[in-house]
BAGUBA-268747 format. One record per residue: residue number from 1; residue in three letters; y, x, z of N, C-alpha, C in turn. Coordinates in pm, 1 decimal. Layout:
<recs>
<rec nr="NUM" rest="ALA" n_yy="Y" n_xx="X" n_zz="Z" ca_yy="Y" ca_xx="X" ca_zz="Z" c_yy="Y" c_xx="X" c_zz="Z"/>
...
</recs>
This chain:
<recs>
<rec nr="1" rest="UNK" n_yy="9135.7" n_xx="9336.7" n_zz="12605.4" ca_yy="9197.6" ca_xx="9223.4" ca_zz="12536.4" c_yy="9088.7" c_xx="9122.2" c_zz="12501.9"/>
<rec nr="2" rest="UNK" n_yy="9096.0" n_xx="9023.6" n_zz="12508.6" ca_yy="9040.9" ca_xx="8946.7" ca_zz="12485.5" c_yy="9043.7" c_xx="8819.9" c_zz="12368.5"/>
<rec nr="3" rest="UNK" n_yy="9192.2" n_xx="8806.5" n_zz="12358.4" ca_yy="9239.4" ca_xx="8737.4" ca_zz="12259.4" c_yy="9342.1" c_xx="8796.4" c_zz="12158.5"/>
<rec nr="4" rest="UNK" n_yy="9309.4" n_xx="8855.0" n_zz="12041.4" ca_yy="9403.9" ca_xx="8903.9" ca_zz="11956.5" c_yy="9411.9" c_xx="8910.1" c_zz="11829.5"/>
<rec nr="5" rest="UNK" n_yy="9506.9" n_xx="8966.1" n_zz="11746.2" ca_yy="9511.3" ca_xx="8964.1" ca_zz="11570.7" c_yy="9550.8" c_xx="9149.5" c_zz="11578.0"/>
<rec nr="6" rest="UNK" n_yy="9488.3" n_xx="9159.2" n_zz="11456.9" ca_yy="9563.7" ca_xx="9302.3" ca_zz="11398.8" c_yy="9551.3" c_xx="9280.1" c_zz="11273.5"/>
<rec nr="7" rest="UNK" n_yy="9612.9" n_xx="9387.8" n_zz="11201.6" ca_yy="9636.5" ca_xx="9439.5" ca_zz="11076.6" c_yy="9502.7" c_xx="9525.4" c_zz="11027.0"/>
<rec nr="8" rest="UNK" n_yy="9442.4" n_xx="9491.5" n_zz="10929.6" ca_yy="9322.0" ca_xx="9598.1" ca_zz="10873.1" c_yy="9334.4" c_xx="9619.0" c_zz="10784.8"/>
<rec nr="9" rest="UNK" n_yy="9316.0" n_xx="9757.5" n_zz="10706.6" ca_yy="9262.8" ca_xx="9823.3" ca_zz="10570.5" c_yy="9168.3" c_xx="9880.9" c_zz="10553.5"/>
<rec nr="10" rest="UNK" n_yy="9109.9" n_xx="9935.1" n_zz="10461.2" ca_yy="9014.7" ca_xx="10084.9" ca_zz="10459.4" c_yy="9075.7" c_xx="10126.2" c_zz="10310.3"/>
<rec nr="11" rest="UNK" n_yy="9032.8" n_xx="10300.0" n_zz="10319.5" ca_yy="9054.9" ca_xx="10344.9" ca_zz="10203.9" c_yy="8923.6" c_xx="10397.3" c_zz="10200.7"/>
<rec nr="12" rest="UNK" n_yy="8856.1" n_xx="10372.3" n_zz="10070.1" ca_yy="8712.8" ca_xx="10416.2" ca_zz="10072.3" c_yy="8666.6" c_xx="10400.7" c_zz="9910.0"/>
<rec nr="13" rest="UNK" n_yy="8584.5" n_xx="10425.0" n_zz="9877.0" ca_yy="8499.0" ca_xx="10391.5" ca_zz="9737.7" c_yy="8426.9" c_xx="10283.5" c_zz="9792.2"/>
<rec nr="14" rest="UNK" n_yy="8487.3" n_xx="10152.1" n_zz="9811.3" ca_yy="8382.3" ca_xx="10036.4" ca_zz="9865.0" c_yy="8435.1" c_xx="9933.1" c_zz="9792.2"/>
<rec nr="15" rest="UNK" n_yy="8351.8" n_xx="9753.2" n_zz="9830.0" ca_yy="8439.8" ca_xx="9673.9" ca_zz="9830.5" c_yy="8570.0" c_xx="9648.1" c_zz="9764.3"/>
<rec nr="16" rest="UNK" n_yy="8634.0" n_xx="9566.5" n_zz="9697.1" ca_yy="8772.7" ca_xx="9553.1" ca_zz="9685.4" c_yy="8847.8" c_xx="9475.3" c_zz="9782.8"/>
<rec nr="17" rest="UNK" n_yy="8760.0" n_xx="9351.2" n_zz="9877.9" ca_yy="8796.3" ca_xx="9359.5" ca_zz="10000.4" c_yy="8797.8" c_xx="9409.9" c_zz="10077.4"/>
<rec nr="18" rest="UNK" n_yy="8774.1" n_xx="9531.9" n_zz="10101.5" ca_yy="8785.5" ca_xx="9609.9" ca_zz="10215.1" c_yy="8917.8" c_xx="9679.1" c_zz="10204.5"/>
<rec nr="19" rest="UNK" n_yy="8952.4" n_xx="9717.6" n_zz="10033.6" ca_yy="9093.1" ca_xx="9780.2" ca_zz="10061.0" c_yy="9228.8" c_xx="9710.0" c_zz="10064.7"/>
<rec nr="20" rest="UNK" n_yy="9212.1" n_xx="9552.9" n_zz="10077.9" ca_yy="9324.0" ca_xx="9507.8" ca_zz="10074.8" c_yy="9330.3" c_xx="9436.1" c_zz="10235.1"/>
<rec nr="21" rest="UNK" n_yy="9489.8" n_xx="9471.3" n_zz="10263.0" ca_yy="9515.6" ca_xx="9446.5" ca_zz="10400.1" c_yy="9433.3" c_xx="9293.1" c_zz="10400.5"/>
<rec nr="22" rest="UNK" n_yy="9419.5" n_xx="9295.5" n_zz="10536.0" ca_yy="9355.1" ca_xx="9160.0" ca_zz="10608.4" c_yy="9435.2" c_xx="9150.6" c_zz="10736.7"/>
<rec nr="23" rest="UNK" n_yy="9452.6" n_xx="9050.8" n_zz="10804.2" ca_yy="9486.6" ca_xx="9016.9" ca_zz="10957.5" c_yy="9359.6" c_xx="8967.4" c_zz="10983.0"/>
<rec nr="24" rest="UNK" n_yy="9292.0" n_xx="9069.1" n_zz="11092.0" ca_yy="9202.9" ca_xx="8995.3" ca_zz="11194.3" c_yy="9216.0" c_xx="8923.7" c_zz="11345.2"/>
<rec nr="25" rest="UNK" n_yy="9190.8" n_xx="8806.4" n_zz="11334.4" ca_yy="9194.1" ca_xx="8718.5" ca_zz="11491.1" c_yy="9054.8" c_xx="8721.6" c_zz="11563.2"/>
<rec nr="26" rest="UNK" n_yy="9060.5" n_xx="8732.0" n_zz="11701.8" ca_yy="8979.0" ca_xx="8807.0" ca_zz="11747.7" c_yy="8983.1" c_xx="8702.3" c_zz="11882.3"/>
<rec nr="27" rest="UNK" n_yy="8884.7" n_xx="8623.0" n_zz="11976.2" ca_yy="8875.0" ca_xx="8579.1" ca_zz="12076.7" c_yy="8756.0" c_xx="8578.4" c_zz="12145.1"/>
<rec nr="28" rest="UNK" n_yy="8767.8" n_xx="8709.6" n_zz="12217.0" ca_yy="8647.6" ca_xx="8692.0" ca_zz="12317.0" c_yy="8528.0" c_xx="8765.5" c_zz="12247.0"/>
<rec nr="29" rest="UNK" n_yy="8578.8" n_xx="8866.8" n_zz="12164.3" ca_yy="8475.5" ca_xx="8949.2" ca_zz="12115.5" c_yy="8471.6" c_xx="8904.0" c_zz="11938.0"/>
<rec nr="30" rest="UNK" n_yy="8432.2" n_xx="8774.6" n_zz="11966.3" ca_yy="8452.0" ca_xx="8697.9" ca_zz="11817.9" c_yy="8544.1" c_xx="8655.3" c_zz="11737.0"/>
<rec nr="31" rest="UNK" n_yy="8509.4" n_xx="8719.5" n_zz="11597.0" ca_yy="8644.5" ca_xx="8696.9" ca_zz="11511.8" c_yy="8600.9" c_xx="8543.1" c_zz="11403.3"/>
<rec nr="32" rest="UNK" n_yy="8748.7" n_xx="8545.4" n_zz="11458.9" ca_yy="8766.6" ca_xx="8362.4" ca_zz="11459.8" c_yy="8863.6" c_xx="8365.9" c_zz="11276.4"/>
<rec nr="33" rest="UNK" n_yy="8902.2" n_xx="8473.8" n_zz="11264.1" ca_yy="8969.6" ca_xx="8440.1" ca_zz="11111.8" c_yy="9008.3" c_xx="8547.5" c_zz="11061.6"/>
<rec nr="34" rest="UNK" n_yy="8956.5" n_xx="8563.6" n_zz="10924.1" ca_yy="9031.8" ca_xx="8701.7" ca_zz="10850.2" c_yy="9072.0" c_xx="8646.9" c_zz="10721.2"/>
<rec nr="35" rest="UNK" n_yy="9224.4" n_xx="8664.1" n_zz="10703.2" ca_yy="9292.9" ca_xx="8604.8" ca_zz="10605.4" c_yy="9406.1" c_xx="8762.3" c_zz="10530.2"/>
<rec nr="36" rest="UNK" n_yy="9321.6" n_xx="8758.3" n_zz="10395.8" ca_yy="9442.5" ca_xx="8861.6" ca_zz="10293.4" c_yy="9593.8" c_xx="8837.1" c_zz="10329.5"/>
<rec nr="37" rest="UNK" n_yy="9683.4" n_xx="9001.7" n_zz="10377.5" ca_yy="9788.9" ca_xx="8980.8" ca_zz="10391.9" c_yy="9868.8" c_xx="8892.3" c_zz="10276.2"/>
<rec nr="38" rest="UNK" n_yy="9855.4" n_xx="8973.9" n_zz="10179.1" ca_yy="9933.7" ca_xx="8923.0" ca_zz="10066.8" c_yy="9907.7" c_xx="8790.4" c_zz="9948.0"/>
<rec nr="39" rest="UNK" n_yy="9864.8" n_xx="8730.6" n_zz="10012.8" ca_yy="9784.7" ca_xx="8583.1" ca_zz="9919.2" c_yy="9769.1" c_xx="8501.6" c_zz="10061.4"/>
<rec nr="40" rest="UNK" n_yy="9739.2" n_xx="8509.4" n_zz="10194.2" ca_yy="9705.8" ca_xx="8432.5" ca_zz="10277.2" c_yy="9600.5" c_xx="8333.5" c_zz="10239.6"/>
<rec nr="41" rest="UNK" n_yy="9485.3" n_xx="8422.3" n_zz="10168.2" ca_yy="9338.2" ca_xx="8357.7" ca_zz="10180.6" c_yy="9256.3" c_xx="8412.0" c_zz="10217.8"/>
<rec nr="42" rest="UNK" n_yy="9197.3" n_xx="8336.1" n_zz="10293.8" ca_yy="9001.2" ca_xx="8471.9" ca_zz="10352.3" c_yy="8941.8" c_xx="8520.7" c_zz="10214.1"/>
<rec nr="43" rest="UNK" n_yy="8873.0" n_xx="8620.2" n_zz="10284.7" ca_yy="8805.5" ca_xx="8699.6" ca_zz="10161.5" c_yy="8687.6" c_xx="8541.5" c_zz="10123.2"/>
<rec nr="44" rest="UNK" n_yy="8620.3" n_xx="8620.7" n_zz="10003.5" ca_yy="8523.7" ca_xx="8521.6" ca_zz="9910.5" c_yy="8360.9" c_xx="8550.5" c_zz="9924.1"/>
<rec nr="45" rest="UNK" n_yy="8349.5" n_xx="8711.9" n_zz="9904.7" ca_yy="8220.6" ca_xx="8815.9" ca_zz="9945.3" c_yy="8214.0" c_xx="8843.4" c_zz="10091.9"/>
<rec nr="46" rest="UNK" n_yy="8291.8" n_xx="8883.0" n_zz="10170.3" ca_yy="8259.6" ca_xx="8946.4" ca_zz="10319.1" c_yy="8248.5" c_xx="8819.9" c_zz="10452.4"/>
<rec nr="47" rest="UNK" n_yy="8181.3" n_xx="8845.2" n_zz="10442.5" ca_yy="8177.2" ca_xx="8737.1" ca_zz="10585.6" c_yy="8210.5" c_xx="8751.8" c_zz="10716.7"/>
<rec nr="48" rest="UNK" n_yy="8260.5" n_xx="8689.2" n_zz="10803.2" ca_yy="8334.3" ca_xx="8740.8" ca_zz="10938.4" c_yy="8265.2" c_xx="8885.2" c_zz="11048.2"/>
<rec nr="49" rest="UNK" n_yy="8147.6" n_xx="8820.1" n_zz="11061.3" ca_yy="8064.2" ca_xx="8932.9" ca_zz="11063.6" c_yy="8064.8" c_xx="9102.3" c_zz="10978.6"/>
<rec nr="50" rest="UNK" n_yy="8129.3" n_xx="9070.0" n_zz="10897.2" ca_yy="8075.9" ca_xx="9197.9" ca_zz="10813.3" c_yy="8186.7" c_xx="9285.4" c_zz="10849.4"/>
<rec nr="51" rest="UNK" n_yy="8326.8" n_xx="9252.9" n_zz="10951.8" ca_yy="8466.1" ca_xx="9286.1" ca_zz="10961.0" c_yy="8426.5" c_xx="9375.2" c_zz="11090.2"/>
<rec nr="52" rest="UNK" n_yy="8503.7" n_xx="9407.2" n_zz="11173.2" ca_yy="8490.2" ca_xx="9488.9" ca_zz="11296.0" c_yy="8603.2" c_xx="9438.7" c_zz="11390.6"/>
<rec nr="53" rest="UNK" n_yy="8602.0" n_xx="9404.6" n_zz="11538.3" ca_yy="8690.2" ca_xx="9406.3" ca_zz="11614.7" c_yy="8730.6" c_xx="9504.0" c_zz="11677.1"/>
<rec nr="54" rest="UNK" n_yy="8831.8" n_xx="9475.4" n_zz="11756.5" ca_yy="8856.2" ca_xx="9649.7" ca_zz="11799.4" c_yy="8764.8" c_xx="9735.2" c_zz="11920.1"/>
<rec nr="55" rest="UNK" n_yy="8697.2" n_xx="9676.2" n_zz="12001.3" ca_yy="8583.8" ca_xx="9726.6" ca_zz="12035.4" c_yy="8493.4" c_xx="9794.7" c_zz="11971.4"/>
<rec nr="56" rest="UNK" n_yy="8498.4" n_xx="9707.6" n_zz="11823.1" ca_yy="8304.8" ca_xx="9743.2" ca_zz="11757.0" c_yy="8363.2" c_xx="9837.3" c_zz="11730.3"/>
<rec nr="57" rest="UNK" n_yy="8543.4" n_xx="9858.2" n_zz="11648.6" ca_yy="8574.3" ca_xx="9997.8" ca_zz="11614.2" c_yy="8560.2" c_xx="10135.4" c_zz="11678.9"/>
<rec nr="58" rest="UNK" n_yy="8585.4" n_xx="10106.2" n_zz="11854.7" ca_yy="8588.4" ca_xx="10188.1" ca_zz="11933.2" c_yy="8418.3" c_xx="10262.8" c_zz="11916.6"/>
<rec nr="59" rest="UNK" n_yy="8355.9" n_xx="10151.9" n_zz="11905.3" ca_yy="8198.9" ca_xx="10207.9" ca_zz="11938.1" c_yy="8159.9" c_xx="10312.5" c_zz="11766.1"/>
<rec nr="60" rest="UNK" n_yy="8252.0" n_xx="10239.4" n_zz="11686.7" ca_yy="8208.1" ca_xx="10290.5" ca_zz="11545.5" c_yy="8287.6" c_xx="10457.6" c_zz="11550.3"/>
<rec nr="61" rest="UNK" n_yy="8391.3" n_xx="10490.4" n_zz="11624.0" ca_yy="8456.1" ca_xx="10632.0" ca_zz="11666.9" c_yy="8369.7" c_xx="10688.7" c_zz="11705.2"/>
<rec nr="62" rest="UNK" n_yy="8306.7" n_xx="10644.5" n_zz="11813.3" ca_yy="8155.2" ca_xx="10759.3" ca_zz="11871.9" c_yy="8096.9" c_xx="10804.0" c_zz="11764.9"/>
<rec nr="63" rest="UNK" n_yy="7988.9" n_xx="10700.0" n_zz="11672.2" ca_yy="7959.6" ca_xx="10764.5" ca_zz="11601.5" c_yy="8012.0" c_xx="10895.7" c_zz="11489.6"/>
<rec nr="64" rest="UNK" n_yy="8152.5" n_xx="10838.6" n_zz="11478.6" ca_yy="8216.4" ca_xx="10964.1" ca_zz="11411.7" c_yy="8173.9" c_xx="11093.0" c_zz="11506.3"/>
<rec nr="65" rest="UNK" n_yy="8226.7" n_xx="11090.2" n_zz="11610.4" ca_yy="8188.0" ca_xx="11224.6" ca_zz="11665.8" c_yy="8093.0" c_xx="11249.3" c_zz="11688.6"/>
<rec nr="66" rest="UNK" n_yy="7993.3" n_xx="11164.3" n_zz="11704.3" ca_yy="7858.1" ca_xx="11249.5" ca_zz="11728.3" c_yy="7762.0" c_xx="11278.2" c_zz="11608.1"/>
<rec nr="67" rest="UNK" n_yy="7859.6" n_xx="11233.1" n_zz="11484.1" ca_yy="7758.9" ca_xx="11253.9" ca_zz="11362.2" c_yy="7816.3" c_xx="11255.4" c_zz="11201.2"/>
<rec nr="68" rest="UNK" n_yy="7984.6" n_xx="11274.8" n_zz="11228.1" ca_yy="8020.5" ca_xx="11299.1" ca_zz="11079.5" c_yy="8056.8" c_xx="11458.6" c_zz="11069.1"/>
<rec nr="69" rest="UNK" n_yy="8056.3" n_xx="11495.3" n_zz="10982.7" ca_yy="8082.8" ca_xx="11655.7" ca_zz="10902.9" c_yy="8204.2" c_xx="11666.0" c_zz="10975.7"/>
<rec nr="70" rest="UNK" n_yy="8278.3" n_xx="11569.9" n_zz="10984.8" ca_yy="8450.8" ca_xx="11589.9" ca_zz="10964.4" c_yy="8544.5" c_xx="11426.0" c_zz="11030.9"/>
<rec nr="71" rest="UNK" n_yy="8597.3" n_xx="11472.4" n_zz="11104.7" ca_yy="8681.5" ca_xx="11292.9" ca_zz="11132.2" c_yy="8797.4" c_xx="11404.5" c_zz="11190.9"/>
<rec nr="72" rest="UNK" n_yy="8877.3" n_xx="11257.0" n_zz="11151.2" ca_yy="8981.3" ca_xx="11201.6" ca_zz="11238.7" c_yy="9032.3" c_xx="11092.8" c_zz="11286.7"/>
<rec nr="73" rest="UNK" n_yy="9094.0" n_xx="11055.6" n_zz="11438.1" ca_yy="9091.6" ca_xx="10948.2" ca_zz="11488.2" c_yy="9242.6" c_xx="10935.8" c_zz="11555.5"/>
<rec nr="74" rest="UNK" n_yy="9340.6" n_xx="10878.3" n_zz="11538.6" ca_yy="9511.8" ca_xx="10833.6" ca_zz="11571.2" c_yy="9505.8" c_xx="10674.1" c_zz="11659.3"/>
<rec nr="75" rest="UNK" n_yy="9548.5" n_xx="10727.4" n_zz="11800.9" ca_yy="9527.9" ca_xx="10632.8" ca_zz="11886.8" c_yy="9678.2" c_xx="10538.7" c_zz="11885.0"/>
<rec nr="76" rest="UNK" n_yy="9674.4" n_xx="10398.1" n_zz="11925.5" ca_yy="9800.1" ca_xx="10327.0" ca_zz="11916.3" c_yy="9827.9" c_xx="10387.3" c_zz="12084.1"/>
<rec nr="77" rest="UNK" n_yy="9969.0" n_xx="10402.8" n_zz="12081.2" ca_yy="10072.0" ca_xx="10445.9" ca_zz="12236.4" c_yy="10052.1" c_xx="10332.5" c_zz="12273.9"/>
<rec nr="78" rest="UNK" n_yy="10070.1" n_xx="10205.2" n_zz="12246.1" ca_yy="10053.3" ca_xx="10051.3" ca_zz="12316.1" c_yy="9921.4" c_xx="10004.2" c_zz="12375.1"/>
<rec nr="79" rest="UNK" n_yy="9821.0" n_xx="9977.6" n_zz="12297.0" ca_yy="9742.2" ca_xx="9922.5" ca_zz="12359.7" c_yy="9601.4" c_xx="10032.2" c_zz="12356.4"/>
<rec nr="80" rest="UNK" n_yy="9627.4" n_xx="10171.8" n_zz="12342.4" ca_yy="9536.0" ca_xx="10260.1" ca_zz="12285.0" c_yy="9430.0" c_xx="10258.0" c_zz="12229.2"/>
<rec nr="81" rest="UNK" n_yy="9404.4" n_xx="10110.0" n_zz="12115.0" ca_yy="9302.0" ca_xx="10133.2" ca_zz="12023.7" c_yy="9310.9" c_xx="10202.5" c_zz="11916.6"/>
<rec nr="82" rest="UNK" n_yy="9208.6" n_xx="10267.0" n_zz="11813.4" ca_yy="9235.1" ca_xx="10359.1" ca_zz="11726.2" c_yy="9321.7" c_xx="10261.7" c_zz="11634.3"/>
<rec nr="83" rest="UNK" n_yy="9394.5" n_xx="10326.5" n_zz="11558.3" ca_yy="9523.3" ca_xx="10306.3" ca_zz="11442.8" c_yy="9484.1" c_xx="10354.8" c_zz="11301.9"/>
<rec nr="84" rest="UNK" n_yy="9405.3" n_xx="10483.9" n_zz="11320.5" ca_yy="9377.5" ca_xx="10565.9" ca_zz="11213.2" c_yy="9239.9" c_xx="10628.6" c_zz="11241.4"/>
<rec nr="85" rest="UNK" n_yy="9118.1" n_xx="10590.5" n_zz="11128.8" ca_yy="9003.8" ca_xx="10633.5" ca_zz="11188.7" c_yy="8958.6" c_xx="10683.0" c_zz="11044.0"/>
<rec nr="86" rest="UNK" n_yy="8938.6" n_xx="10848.0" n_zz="11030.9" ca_yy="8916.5" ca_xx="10858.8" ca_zz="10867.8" c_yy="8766.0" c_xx="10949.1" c_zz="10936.1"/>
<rec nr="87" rest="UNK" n_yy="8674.6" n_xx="10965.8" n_zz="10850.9" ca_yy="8572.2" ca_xx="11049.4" ca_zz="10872.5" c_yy="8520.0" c_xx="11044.4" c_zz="10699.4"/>
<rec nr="88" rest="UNK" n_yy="8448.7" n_xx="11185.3" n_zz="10698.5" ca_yy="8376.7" ca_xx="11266.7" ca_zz="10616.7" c_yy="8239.1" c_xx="11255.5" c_zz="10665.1"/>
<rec nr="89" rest="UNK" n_yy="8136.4" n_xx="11167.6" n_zz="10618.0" ca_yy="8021.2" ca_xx="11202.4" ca_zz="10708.3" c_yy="7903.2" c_xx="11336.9" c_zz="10674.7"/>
<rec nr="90" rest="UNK" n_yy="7949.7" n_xx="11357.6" n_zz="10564.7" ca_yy="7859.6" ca_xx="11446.7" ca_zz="10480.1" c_yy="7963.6" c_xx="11545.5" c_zz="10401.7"/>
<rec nr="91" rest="UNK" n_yy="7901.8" n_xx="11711.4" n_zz="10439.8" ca_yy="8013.8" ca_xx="11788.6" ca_zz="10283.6" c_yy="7954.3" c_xx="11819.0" c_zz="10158.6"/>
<rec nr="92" rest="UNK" n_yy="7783.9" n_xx="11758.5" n_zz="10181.5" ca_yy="7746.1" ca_xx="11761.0" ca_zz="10041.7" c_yy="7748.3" c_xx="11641.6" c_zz="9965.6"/>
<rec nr="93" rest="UNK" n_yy="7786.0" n_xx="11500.7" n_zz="9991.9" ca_yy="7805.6" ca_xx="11420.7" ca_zz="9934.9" c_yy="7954.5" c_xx="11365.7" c_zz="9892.4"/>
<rec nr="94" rest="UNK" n_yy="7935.6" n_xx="11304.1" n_zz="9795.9" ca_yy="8095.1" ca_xx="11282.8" ca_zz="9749.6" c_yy="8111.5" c_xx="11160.9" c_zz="9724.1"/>
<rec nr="95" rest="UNK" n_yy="8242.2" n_xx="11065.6" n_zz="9786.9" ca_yy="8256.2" ca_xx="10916.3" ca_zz="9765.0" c_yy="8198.9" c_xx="10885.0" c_zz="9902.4"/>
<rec nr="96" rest="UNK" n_yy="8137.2" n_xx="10960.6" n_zz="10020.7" ca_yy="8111.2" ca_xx="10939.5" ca_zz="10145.1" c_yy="8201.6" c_xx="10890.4" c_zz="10239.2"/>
<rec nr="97" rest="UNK" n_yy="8365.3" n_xx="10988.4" n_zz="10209.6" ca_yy="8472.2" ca_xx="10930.5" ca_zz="10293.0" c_yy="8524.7" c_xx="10795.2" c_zz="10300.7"/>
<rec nr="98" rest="UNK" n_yy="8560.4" n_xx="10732.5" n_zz="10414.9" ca_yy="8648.9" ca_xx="10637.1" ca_zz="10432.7" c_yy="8728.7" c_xx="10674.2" c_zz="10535.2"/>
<rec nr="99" rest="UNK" n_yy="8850.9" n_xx="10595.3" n_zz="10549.0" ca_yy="8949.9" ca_xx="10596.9" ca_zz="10654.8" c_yy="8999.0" c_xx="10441.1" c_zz="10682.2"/>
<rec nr="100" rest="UNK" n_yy="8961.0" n_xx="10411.0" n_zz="10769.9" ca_yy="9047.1" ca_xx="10281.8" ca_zz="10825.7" c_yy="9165.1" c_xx="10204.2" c_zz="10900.8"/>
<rec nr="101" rest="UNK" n_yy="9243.7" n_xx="10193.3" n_zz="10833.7" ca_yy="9408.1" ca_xx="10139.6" ca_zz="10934.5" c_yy="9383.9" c_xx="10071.5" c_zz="11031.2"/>
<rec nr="102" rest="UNK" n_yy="9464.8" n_xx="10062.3" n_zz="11156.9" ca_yy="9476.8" ca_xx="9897.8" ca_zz="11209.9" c_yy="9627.8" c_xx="9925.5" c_zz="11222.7"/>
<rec nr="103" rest="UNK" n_yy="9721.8" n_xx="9831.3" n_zz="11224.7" ca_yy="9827.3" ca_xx="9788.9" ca_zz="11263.4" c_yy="9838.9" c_xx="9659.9" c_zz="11310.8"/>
<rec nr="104" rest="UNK" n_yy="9986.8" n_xx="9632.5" n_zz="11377.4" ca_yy="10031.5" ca_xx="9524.6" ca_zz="11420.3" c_yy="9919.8" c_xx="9410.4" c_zz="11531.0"/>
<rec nr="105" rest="UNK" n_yy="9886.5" n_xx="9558.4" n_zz="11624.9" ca_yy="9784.0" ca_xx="9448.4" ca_zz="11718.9" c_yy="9853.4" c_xx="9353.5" c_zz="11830.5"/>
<rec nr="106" rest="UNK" n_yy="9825.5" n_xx="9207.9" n_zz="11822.7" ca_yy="9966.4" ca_xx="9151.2" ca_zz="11933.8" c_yy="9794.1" c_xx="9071.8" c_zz="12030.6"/>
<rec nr="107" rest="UNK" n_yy="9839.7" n_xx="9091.2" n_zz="12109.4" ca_yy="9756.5" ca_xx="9053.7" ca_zz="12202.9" c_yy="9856.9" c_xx="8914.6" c_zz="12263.7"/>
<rec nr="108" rest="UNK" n_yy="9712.8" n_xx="8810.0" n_zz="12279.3" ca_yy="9782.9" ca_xx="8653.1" ca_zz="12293.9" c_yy="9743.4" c_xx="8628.4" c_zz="12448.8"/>
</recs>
């Protein structure tokens, strides 16, 4: 894909932008706009850069497997990017976990 939007969350001990839905737009690798579902404003702290497209996500899955304690990863039936990406990277640390949504990817 080359040109697209999805749906993002994380659940994590991070950020307070990170846990509130975002729509990311995405062209050509570069994300062109991330705007809060529910207010329809860009974040204030995170900068476009600091977000992930669905590639960087794909590459950020490897690392789950080749280096967290514990993951799990839920592929979309449509366009088979991950949907659901939770990992444990450590079982002696605590507040380590995150899990990240995507929904509603429409490819333009």
């Amino acid at each position: 894909m080359t040109k697209y939007s999805f749906g993002f969350r994380a659940s994590c001990n991070c950020i307070d932008e990170w846990i509130r839905e975002v729509n990311v737009s995405v062209s050509n690798e570069t994300i062109t706009s991330v705007i809060f579902i529910d207010d329809s404003l860009p974040p204030k702290k995170l900068q476009f850069d600091q977000w992930h497209t669905i590639n960087a996500l794909f590459d950020f899955s490897k690392s789950f497997i080749e280096e967290a304690y514990q993951f799990e990863i839920q592929y979309d039936d449509t366009y088979g990017n991950p949907k659901l990406m939770s990992v444990d990277w450590d079982s002696d640390v605590a507040d380590d976990e995150v899990t990240f949504f995507v929904n509603n990817v429409i490819k333009y």
